[in-house]
N, C-alpha and C positions, 0 to 999 in steps of 0.2 A: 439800572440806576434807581429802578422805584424800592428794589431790594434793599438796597444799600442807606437809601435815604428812613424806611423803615426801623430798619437795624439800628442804625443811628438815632434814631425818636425814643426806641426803645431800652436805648442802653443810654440814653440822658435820663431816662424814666427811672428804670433803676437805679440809678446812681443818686437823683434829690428824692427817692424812698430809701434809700438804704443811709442817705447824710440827716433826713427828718427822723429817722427809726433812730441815728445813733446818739442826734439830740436827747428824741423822749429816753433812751436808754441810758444816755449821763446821768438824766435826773433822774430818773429810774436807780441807778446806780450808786448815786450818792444817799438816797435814801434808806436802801435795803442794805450797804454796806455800814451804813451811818446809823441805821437803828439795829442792826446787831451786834456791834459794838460798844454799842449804850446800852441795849438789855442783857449782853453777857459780862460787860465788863465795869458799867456804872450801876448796873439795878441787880448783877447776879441771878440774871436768869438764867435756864438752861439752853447750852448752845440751840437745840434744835428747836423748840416751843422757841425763842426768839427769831432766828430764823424764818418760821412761817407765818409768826407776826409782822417782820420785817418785811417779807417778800408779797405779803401781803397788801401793806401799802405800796408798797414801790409797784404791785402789778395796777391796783386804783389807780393810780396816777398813768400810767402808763398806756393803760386803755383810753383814757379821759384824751391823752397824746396823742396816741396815733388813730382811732378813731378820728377825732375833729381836725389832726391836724398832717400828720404822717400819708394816711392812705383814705382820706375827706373824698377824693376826686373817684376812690372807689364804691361801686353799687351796696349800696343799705341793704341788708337783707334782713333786718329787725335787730332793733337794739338788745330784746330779751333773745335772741337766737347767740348773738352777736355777743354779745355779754358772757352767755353761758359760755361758747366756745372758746372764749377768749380763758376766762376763766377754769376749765376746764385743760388747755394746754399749757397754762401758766402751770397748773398743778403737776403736769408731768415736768416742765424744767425746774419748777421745785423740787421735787424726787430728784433729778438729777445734780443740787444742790445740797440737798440733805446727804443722798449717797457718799458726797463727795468730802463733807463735811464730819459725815459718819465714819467713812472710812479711816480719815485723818486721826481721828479723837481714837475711836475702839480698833482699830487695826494695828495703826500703828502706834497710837498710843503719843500722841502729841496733842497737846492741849494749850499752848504759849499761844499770845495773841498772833504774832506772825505766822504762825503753823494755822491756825484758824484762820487767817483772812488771806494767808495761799489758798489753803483749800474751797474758801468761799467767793477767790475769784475766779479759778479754773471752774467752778461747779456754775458762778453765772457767764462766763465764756460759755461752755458746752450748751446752758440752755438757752443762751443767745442764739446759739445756731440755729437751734431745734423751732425758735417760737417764731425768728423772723421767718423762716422757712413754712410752718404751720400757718402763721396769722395769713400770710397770702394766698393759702392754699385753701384754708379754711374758714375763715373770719372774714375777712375784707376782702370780700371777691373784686376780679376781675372786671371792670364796667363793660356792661355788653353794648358792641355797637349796633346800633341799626341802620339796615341796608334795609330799604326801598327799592322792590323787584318794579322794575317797568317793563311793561307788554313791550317786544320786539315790534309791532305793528299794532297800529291802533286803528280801532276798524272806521271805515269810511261810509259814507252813504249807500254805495254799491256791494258793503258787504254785510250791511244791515237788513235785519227781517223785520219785516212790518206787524207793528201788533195788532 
């Protein structure tokens, strides 16, 4: 029963992490989708230099999210650790972004805003995967419980030595 009742704890656990992540991730989402089609399509910037402007902010705000608010009830392990990290595998679902975006424009050679904003949401699909999977593994640890060992027997008069 204590299995089960566990199990259970833990998979409501996941579940209001995985519904606060896809919160910060909306807004996350409409930002980075919303400022690369303002910088490629209102300001004529270059897909990709907009792109990591874009994703840029949208990773700010997103730290700011689930830091404080997503995964709050997990252990601190430093803001500048914590930042860096964060930081640091946002940059790889970037790559996996740009790849994607890359591939779309010089491979195949499509450039219409629908062929760019497929390619820009499969690319932030794929580093959704990657970053909610990393942020827990790496960024926002696990809160350690603490167990309190108690002595099986606790000594009595008769098994005390006299100083």
């Amino acid at each position: 029963m204590k299995f089960l009742r566990r199990a259970y704890e833990r998979l409501t656990e996941l579940i209001h992490e995985l519904a606060k992540f896809g919160t910060v991730g909306a807004i996350a989402f409409v930002v980075d989708t919303g400022g690369l089609n303002l910088l490629v399509y209102g300001l004529h910037w270059g897909t990709l230099a907009s792109k990591v402007v874009a994703t840029t902010v949208a990773a700010t705000l997103a730290y700011l999210g689930n830091r404080f608010w997503t995964f709050r009830h997990r252990e601190q392990s430093g803001l500048t650790r914590e930042y860096f990290l964060f930081f640091l595998l946002n940059a790889f679902g970037l790559l996996i972004g740009l790849l994607c975006l890359g591939f779309t424009q010089s491979i195949l050679k499509l450039t219409d805003p629908l062929s760019t904003n497929i390619a820009n949401l499969f690319g932030i699909g794929l580093g959704t995967l990657f970053r909610f999977w990393s942020y827990k593994k790496w960024v926002f640890l696990a809160a350690t419980e603490i167990t309190e060992e108690v002595p099986k027997e606790l000594p009595n008069e008769s098994t005390r030595t006299p100083h």
